[in-house]
C-alpha positions as CSV (number, residue, x, y, z in Angstrom):
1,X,-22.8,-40.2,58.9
2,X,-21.7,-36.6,57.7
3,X,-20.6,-38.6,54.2
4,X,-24.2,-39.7,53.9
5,X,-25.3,-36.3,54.7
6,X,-23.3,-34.7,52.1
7,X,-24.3,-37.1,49.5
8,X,-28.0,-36.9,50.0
9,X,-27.5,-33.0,49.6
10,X,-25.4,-33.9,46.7
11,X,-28.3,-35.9,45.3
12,X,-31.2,-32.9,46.2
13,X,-30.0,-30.7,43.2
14,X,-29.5,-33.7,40.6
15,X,-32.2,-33.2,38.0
16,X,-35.0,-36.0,37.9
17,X,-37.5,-34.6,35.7
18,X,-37.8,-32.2,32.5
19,X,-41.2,-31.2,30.5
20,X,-41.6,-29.3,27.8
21,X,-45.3,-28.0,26.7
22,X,-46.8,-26.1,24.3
23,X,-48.3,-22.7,26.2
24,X,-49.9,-19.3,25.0
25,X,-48.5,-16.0,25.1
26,X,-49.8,-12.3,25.7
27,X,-50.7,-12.4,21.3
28,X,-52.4,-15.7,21.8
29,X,-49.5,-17.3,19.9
30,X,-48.0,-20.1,20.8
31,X,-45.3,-20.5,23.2
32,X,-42.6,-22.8,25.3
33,X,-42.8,-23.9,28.3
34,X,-40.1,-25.9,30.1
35,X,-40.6,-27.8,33.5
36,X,-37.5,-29.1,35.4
37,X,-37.7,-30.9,38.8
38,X,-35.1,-31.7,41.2
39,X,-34.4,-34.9,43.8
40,X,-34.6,-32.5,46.0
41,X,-38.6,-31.1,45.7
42,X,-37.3,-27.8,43.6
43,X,-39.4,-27.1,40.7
44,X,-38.7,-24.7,37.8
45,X,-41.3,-23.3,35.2
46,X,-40.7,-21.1,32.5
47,X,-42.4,-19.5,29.5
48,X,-40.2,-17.7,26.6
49,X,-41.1,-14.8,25.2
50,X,-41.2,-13.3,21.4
51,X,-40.5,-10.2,19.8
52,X,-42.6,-8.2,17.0
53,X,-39.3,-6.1,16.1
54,X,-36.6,-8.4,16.0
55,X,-33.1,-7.8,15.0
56,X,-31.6,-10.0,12.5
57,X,-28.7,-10.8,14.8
58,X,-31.2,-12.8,17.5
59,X,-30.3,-16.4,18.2
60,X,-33.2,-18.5,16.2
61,X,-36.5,-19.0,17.4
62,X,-38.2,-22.3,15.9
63,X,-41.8,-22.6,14.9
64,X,-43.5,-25.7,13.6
65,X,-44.7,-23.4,9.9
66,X,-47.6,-26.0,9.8
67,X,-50.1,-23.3,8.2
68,X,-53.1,-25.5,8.9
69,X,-52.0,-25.0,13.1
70,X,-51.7,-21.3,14.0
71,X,-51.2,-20.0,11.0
72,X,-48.0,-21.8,11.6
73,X,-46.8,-20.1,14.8
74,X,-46.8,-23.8,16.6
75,X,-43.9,-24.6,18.7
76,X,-44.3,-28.6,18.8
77,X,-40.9,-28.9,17.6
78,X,-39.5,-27.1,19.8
79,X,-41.5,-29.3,23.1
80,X,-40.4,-32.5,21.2
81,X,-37.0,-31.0,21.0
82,X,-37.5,-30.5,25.2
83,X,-38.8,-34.1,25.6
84,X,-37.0,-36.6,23.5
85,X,-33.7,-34.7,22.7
86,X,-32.7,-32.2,25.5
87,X,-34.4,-34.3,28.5
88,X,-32.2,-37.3,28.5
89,X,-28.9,-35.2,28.1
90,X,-29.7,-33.2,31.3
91,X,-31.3,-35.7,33.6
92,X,-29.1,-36.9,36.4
93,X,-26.9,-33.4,36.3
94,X,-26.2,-31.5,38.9
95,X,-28.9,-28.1,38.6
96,X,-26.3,-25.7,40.2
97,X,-24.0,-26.3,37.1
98,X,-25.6,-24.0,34.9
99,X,-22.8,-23.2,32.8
100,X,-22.2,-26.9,32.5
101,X,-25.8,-27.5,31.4
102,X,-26.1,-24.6,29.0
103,X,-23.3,-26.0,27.1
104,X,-24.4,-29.1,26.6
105,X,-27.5,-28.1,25.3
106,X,-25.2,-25.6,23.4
107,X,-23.2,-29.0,21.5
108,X,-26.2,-30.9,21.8
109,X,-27.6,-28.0,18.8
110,X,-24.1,-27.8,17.0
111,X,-25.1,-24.5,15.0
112,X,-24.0,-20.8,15.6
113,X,-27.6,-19.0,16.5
114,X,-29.4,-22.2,17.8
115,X,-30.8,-23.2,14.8
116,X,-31.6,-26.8,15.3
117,X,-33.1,-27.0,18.8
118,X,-34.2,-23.4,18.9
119,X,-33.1,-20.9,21.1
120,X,-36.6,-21.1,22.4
121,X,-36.2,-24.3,23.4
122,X,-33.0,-23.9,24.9
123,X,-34.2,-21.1,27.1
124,X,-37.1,-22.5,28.4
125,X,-34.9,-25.0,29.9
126,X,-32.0,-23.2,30.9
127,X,-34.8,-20.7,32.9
128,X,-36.0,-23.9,34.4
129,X,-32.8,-25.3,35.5
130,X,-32.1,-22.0,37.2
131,X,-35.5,-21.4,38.5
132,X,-35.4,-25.5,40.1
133,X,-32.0,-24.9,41.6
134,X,-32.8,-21.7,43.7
135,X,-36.0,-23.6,45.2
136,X,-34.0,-26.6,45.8
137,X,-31.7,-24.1,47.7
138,X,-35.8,-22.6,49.3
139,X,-34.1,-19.2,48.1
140,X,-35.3,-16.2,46.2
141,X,-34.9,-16.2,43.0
142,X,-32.7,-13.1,42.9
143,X,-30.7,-14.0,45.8
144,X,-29.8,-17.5,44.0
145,X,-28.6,-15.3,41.2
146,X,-26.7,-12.8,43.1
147,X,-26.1,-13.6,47.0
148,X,-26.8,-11.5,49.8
149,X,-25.5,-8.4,48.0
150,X,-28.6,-8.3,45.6
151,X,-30.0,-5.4,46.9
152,X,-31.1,-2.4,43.5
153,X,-34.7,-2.0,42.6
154,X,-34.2,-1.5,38.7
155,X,-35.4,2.2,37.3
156,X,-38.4,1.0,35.3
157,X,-38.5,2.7,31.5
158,X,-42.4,2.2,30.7
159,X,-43.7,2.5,27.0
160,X,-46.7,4.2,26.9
161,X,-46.9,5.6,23.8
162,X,-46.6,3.1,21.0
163,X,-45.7,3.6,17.3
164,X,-43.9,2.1,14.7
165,X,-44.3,-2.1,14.7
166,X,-45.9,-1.8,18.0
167,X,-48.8,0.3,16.9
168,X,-51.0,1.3,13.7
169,X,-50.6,4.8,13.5
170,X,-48.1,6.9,11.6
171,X,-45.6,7.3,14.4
172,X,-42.3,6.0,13.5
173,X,-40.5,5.7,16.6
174,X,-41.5,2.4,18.2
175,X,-41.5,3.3,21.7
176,X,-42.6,6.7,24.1
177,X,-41.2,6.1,27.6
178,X,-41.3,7.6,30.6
179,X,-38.4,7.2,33.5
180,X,-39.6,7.7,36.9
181,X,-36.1,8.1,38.2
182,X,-36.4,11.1,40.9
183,X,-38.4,9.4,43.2
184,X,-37.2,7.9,46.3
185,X,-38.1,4.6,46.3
186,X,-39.6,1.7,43.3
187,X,-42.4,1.8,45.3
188,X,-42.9,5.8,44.6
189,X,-41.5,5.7,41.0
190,X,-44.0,2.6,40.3
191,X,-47.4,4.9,41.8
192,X,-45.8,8.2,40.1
193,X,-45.5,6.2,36.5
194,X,-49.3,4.6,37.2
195,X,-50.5,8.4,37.8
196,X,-48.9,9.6,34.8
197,X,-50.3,7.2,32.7
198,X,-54.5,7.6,34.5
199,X,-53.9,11.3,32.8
200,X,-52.2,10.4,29.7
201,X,-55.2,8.2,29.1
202,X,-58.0,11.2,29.9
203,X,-55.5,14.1,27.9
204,X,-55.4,11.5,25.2
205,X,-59.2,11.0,25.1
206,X,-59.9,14.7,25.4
207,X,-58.0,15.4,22.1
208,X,-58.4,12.2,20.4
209,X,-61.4,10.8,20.8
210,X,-62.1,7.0,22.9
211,X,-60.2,5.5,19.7
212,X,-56.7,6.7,20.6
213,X,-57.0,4.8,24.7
214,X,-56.6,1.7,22.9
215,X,-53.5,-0.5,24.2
216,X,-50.8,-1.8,22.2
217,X,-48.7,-5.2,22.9
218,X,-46.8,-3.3,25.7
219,X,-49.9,-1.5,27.1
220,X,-49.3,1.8,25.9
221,X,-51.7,4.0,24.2
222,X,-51.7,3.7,20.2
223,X,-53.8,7.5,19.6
224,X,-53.6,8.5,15.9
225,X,-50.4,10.7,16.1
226,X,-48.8,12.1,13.1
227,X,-44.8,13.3,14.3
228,X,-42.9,12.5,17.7
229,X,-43.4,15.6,18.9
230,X,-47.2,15.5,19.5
231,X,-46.2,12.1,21.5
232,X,-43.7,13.9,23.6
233,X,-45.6,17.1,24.2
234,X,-48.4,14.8,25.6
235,X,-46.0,12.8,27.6
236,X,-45.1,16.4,29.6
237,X,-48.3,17.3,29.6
238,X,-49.3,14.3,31.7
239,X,-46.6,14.4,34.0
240,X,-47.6,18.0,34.9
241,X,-51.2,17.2,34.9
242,X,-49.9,14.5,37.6
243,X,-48.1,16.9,40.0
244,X,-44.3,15.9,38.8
245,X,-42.1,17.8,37.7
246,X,-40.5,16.9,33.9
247,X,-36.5,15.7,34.1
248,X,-36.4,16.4,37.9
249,X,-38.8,13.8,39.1
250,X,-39.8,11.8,35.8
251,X,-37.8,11.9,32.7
252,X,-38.4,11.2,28.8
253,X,-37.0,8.4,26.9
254,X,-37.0,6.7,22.9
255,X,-36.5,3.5,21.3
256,X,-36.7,4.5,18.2
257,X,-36.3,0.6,16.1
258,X,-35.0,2.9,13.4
259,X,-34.5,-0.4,11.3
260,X,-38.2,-0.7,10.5
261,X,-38.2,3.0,9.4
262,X,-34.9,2.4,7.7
263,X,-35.5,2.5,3.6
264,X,-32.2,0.6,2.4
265,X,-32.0,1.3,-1.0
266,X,-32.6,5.2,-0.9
267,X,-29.8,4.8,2.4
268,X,-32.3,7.2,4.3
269,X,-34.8,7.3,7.7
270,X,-38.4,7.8,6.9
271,X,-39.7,9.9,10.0
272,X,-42.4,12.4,10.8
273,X,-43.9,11.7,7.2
274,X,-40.0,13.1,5.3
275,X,-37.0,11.4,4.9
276,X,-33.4,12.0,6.4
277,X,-30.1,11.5,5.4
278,X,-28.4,9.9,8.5
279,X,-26.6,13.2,9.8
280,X,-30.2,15.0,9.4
281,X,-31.6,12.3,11.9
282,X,-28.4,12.7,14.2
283,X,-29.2,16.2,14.3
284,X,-33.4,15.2,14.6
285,X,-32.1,13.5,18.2
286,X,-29.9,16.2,19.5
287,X,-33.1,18.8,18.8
288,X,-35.5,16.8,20.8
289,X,-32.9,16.2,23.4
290,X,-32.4,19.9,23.7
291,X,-36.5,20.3,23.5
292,X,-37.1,17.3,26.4
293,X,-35.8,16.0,29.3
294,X,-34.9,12.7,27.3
295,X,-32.1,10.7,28.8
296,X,-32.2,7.4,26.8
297,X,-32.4,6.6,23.1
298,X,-32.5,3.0,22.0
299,X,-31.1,2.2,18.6
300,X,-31.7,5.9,17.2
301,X,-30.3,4.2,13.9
302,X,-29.9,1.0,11.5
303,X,-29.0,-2.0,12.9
304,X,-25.7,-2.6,11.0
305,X,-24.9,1.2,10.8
306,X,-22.0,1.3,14.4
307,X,-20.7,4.7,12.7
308,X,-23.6,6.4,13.3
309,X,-24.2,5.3,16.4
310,X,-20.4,6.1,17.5
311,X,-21.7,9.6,15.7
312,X,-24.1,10.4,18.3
313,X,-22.7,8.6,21.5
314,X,-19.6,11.1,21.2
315,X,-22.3,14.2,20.7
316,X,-24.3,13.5,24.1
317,X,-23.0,10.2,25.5
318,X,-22.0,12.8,28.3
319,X,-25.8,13.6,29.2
320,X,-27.8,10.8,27.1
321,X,-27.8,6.2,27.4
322,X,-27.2,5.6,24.2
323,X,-28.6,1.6,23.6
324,X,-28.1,-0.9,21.2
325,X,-30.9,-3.6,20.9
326,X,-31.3,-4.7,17.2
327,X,-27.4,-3.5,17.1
328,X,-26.0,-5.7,19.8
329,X,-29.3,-8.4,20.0
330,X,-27.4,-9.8,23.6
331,X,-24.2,-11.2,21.8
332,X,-21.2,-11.0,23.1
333,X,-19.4,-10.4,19.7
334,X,-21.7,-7.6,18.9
335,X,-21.1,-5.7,22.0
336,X,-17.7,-6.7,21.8
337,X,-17.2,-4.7,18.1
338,X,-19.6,-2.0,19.6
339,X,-17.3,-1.1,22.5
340,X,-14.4,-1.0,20.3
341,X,-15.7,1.8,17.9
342,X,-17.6,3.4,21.1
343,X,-20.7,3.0,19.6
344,X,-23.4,3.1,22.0
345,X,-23.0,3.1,26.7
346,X,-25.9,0.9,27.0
347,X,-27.2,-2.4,26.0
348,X,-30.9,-3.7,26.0
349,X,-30.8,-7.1,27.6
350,X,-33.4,-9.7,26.4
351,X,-32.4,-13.2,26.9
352,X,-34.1,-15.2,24.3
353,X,-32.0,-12.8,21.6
354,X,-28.9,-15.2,22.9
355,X,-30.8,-18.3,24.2
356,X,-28.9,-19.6,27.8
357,X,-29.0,-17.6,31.2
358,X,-25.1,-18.2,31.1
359,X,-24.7,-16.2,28.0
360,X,-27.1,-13.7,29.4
361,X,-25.2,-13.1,32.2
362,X,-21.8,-13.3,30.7
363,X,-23.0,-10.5,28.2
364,X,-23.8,-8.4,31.3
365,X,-20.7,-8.9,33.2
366,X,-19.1,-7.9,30.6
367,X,-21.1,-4.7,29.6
368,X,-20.5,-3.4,33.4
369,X,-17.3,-4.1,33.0
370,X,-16.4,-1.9,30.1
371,X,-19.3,0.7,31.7
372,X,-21.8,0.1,29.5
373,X,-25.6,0.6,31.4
374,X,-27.2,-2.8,30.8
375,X,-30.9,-2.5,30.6
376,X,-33.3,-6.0,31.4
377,X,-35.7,-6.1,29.0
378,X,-39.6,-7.9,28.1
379,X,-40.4,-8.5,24.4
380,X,-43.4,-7.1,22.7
381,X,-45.0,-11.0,23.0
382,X,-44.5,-11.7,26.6
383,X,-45.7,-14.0,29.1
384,X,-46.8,-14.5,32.7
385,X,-43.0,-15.6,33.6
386,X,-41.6,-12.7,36.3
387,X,-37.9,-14.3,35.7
388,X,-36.3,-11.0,34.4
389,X,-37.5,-8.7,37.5
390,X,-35.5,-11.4,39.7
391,X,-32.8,-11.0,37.2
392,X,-32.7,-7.1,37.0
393,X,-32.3,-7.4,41.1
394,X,-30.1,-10.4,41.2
395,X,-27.5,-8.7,38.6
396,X,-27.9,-5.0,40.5
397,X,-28.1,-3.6,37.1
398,X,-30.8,-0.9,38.3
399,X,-32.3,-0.9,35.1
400,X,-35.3,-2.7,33.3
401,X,-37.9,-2.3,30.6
402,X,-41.7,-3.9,30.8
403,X,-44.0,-1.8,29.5
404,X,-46.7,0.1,30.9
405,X,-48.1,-0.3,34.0
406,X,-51.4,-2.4,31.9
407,X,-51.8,-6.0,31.0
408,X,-51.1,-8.6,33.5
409,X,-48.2,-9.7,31.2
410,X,-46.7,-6.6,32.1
411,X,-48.1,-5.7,35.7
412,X,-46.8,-9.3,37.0
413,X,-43.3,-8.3,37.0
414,X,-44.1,-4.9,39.0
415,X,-45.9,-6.9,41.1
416,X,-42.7,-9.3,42.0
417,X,-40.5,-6.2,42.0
418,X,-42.9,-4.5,44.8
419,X,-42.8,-8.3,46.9
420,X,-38.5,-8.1,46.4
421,X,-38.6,-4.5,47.8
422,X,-40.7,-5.9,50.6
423,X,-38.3,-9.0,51.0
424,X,-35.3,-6.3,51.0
425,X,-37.2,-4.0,53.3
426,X,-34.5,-1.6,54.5
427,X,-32.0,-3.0,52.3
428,X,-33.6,-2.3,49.1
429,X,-32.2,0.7,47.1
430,X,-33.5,2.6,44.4
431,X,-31.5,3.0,40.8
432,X,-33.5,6.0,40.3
433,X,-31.3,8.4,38.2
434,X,-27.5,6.8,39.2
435,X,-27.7,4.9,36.0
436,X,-27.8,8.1,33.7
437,X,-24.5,9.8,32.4
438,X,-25.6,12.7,34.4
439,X,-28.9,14.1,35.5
440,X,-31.5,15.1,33.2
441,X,-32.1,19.2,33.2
């Protein structure tokens, strides 16, 4: 009797069904979306997202490039791919064997960045196959992923002052953040953030006119600004018009993308309508550091260009996260060469850059093991998928980057953070400022 038992629990978590559809995301652009059932009742849906900045290091993301459909943008290749190709490979497997089932769809593509399938493809599925196995188990997503000992509400770093790719104004750095880190609890951080960003909107207005309360991909205001500066002396001004105190209860933070303001063939950063030599734009950062309570800047320089980032993680990696996106684009072999010329502590974690949740998480085992402060991360063209606030919870991280607190694309996975801190009740702890190098002034 017990044999039979184990079997039929055996059987439960064996795949029986995989679908792969064509979905829209947050641009109206064409998405994937992968659907993976279990013997056991557990179903698994996921969308991918895709970014508008992408580093030329991300895994490959395959679109159909039939003009006459979506400009293009189509992913029917990438469904077929799900359907015909990944489906009959997977079926019958065991969903608790991840690892096992990312590398087959791994050999079953055959190239180095996911070429042929699509890391798109890929991920949709691998999502799924975690998503079916934690409701075959009727757990939380986040305690599938990491036991009873998942337990950190992620500090949430909330753009809400776009520029660069994100926006169409003359700001070059992509991204103005705020990091509600000195407040007790997500719950607190998450209403302090929202009430900072009611008065950005009305200081914004007052100065700008209705034109600059627009919303960018992210949710954050796109006003016509000229130089960072103006951004970040509105960003104070809204904390204080909130009734927080800059750096002790909510801090500042960048992503610069300095690739897009990169020009290559001059070898210089166009920035605040000049251009800098690369030690002029090291010595930019340090200024505004000094100037703001800024505690993170993600990749302040050229994607390619680890010297300079080494420059400026040995200057004020003691006070300031230093984070690679574009630089390290979730690869293992990236991060590995960046930790060996200590350039950058921090890594931006977006899982369709590498394509499988057992690369994903390998890549952040790894970072926490060499004490680099990995960071979850959305892309600019998201979805309605929560998966990475179960994964910022489930890996303890304490970190993670959505957006503002606008569009439901965004909100949702605030939303499923605020239901874990409710699951977690007393258990829950709050990342607040622990993830810094040291306390913002």
């Amino acid at each position: 009797m017990r044999d039979l038992v184990d079997f039929l629990l055996e059987e439960s978590y064996k795949i029986c069904h995989v679908k792969g559809r064509q979905v829209l995301d947050s641009r109206g652009k064409p998405t994937v979306e992968a659907e993976v059932a279990t013997i056991g009742g557990g179903v698994g849906i996921s969308q991918v997202p895709a970014g508008a900045s992408k580093g030329r290091y991300e895994a490959w993301e395959l679109r159909d490039k039939d003009p006459k459909k979506f400009k293009g943008y189509g992913v029917l290749k990438a469904v077929e791919n799900i359907n015909n190709v990944i489906a009959k490979e997977i079926v019958g497997l065991d969903s608790r064997r991840q690892k096992l089932i990312d590398r087959k769809m791994i050999e079953l593509d055959g190239t180095p960045n996911k070429a042929k399938l699509g890391a798109n493809t890929i991920l949709a599925v691998s999502m799924s196959v975690l998503k079916a196995a934690a409701d075959t188990y009727g757990l939380p997503l986040f305690r599938y992923i990491g036991g009873y000992n998942a337990r950190v509400l992620p500090t949430p770093f909330m753009n809400i002052i776009n520029g660069g790719k994100h926006a169409g104004n003359e700001l070059s750095i992509q991204e103005f953040m705020i990091i509600p880190g000195g407040l007790e609890s997500f719950n607190e951080a998450l209403r302090a953030a929202c009430e900072v960003y009611y008065e950005l909107r009305e200081i914004l207005k007052e100065k700008y006119g209705l034109i600059a309360v627009n919303v960018g991909d992210e949710g954050g205001f796109a006003p016509p600004m000229k130089n960072s500066r103006e951004a970040l002396n509105a960003l104070v001004k809204a904390i204080k018009r909130a009734g927080y105190v800059e750096g002790q209860d909510i801090a500042l933070a960048l992503d610069a993308a300095a690739t897009s303001f990169y020009v290559s063939d001059k070898g210089k950063y166009f920035i605040d309508g000049k251009h800098f030599e690369p030690y002029e734009l090291l010595d930019y950062y340090i200024e505004l550091i000094n100037e703001y309570p800024i505690v993170s800047i993600e990749d302040p320089f050229y994607e390619e260009d680890f010297e300079m980032f080494s420059q400026l993680t040995s200057k004020v990696g003691n006070e300031v996260l230093i984070v690679g996106d574009d630089l390290f684009a979730t690869n293992m072999n990236r991060l590995k060469k960046g930790v060996r010329e200590k350039a950058a502590n921090a890594i931006l974690i977006k899982m369709n850059q590498i394509g499988t949740i057992s690369e994903t998480l390998e890549v952040i085992n790894y970072a926490l093991k060499v004490n680099y402060q990995p960071i979850i991360s959305h892309r600019s063209g998201e979805t309605e998928d929560y998966m990475i606030a179960d994964l910022a919870v489930g890996t303890n991280v304490g970190a993670i980057k959505t957006g503002a607190p606008a569009r439901s694309e965004r909100t949702v996975k605030y939303n499923r953070l605020l239901r874990i801190s409710e699951i977690l009740f007393e258990e829950a702890e709050y990342a607040g400022f622990k993830i810094f190098p040291s306390k913002p002034k």
